[in-house]
C-alpha positions as CSV (number, residue, x, y, z in Angstrom):
1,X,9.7,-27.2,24.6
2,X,13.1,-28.0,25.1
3,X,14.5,-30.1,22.2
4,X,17.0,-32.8,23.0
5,X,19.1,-33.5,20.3
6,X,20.4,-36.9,21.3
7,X,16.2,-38.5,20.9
8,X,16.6,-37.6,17.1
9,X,17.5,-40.7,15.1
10,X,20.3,-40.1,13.0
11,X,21.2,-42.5,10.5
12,X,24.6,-44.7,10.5
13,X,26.6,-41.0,9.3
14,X,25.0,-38.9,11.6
15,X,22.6,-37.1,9.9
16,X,19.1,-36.2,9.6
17,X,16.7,-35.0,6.4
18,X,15.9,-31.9,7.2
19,X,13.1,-30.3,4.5
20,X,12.8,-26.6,4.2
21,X,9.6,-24.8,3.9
22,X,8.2,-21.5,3.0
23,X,6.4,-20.5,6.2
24,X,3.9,-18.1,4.3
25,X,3.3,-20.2,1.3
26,X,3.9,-23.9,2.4
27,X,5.6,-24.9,-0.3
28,X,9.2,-27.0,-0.4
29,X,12.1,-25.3,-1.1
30,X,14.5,-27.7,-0.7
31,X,15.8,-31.0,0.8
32,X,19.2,-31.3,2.8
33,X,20.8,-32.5,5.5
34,X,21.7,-32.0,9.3
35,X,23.8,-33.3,11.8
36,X,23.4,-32.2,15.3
37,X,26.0,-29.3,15.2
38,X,24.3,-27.7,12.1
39,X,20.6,-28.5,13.9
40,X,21.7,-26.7,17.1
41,X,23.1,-23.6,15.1
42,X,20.1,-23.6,12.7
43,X,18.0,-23.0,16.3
44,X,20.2,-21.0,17.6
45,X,21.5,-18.2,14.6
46,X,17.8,-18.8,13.2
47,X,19.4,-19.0,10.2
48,X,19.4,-22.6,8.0
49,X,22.6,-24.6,8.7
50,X,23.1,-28.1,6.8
51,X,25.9,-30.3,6.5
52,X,27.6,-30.7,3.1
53,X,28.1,-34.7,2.4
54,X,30.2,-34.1,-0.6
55,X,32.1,-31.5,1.2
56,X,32.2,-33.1,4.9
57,X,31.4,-29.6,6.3
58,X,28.9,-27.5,7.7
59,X,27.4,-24.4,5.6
60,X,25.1,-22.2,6.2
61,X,22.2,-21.3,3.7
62,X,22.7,-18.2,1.9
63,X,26.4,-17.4,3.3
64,X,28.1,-17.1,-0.4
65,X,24.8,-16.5,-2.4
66,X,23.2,-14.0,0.2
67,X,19.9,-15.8,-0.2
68,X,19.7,-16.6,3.9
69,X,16.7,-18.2,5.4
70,X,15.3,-16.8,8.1
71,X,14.0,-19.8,10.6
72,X,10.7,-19.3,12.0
73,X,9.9,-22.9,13.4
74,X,11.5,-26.1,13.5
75,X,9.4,-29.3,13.6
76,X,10.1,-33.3,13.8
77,X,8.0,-36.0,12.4
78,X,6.4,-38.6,14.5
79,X,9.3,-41.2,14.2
80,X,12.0,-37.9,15.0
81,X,13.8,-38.8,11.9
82,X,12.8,-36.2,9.8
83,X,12.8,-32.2,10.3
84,X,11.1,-30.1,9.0
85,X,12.4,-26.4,8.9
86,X,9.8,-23.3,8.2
87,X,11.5,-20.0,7.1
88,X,11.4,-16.5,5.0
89,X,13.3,-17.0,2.2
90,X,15.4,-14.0,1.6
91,X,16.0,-15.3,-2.2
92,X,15.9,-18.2,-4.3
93,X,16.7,-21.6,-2.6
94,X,18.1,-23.7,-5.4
95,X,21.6,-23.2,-6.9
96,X,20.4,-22.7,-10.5
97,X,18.5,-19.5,-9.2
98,X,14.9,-21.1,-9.3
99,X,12.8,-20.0,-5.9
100,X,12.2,-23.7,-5.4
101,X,14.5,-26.8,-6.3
102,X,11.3,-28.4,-6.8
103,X,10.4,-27.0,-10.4
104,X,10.4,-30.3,-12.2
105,X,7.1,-31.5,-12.7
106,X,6.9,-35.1,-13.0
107,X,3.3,-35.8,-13.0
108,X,0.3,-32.8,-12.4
109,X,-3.3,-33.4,-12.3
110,X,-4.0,-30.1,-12.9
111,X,-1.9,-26.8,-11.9
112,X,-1.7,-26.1,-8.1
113,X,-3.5,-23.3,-6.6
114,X,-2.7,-23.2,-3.4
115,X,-0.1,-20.0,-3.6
116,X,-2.4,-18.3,-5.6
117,X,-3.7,-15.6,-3.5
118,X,0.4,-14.6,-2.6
119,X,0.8,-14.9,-6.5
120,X,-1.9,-12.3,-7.0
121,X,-0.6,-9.8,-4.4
122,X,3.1,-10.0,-5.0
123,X,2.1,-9.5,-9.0
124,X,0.1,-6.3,-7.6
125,X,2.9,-4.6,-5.7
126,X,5.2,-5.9,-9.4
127,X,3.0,-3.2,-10.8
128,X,2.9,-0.7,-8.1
129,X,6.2,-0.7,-8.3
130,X,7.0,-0.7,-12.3
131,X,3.7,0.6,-13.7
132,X,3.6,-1.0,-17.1
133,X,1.5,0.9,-20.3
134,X,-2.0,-0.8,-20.4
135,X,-2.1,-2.3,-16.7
136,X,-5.4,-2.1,-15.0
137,X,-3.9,-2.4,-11.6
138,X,-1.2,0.1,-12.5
139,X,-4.5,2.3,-13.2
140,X,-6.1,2.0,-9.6
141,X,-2.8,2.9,-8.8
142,X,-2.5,5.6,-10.9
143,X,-6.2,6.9,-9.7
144,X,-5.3,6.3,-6.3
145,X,-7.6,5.2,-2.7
146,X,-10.6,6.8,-4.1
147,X,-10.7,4.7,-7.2
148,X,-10.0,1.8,-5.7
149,X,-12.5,1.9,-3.4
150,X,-15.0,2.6,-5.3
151,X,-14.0,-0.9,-7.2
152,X,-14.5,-2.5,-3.7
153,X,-17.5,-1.0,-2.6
154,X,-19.1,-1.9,-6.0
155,X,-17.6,-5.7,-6.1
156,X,-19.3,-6.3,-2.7
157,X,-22.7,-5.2,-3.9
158,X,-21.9,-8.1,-7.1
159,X,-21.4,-10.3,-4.7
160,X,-24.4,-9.6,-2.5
161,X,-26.6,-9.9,-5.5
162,X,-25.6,-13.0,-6.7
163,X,-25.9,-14.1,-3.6
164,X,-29.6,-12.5,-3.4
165,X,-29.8,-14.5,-6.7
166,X,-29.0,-17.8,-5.7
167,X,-26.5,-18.1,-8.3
168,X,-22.8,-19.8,-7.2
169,X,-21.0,-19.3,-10.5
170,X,-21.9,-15.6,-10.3
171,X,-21.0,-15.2,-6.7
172,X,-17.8,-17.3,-7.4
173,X,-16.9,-14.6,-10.2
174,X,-17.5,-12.1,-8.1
175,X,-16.1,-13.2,-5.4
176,X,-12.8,-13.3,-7.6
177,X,-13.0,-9.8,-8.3
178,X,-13.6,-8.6,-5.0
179,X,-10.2,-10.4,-3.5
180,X,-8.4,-8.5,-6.2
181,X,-9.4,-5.4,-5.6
182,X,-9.3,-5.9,-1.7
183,X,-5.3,-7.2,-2.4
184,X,-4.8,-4.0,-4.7
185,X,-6.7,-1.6,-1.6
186,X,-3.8,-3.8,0.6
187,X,-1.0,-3.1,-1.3
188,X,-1.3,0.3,-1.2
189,X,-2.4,0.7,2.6
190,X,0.6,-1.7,3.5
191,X,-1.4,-4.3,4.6
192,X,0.0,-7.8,4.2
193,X,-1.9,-10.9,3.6
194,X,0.0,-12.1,7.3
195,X,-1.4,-9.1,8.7
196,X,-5.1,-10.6,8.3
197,X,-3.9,-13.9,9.2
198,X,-2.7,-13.5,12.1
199,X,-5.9,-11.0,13.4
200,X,-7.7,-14.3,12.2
201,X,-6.2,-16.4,14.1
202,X,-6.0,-14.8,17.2
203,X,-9.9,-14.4,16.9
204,X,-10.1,-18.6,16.8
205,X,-11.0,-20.1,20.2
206,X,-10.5,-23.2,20.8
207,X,-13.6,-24.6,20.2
208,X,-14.5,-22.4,16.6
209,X,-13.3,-21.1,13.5
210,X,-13.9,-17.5,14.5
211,X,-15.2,-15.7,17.5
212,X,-18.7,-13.5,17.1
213,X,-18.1,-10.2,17.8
């Protein structure tokens, strides 16, 4: 799809909110602005591109601070008033060095857990990287495939009997376990948690979740 940058409704200045997301995680990094110079670079450079209104200039995400964004899709809300920019942050988005300029908290129900499972791995390769006195994942490491497959193979057979035992709080637990164990086998096979993904979802027809073998 061709985009036509003239059907976008701009408002009286020429501009459009454009809100920035991490592609792997989903969550906002930041909100800014575009007109249609800094839209059409954006698409073309894939590479963020907003208009300063303080400044009355275009910049370019990243240019000074060398925390670039690397654009992977570019969407607009039903009313075209609104886009919404998907990248890889190569750094913090927000000025005062914080990944998101979301970090204020102005109400929570109870703690978000949606990033969790990219907390977990990028704490494991932390470790893998600076082993630190007393880590159990800088352990497996330490021990190597062997060990931590043996941590696998014997967190699957949990599962399978709590399963066999009807029991979800046990399963759940176990469950737990297994995932860290699998990210930990992962990190040090250089699998990424995109890798399985996107093997996932080119198994989905269009008509089920996953395809029998």
């Amino acid at each position: 799809m061709t985009l036509d940058m003239d059907t976008l409704s701009y408002d009286s200045n020429g501009l459009i909110p454009a809100i920035v997301q991490d592609n792997r995680t989903g969550e906002v990094l930041m909100l800014a602005y575009m007109n249609k110079e800094a839209l059409q670079k954006t698409i073309a450079t894939k590479e963020t591109w907003f208009y300063s209104r303080s400044r009355k200039e275009l910049w370019n995400k990243g240019a000074t601070s060398g925390n670039r964004q690397v654009v992977k899709r570019v969407s607009l809300d039903c009313d075209q008033d609104t886009v919404l920019v998907q990248v890889e942050p190569l750094g913090p988005a927000c000025h005062t060095g914080e990944k998101t300029c979301f970090f204020t908290t102005a109400f929570e129900e109870e703690p978000s857990i949606r990033e969790v499972i990219h907390e977990v791995a990028d704490e494991i390769k932390e470790r893998r990287e600076n082993p630190v006195e007393g880590s159990y994942t800088a352990y497996l490491f330490r021990e190597g495939i062997d060990k931590i497959l043996k941590k696998v193979g014997e967190e699957t057979t949990e599962v399978v009997i709590g399963a066999k035992n009807d029991d979800k709080e046990e399963v759940t637990s176990e469950l737990a376990d297994l995932t860290y164990h699998t990210l930990v086998l992962m990190e040090l096979l250089g699998v990424r948690i995109d890798d399985v993904k996107k093997v996932l979802r080119n198994r989905r027809p269009k008509s089920e979740v996953l395809k029998d073998e």
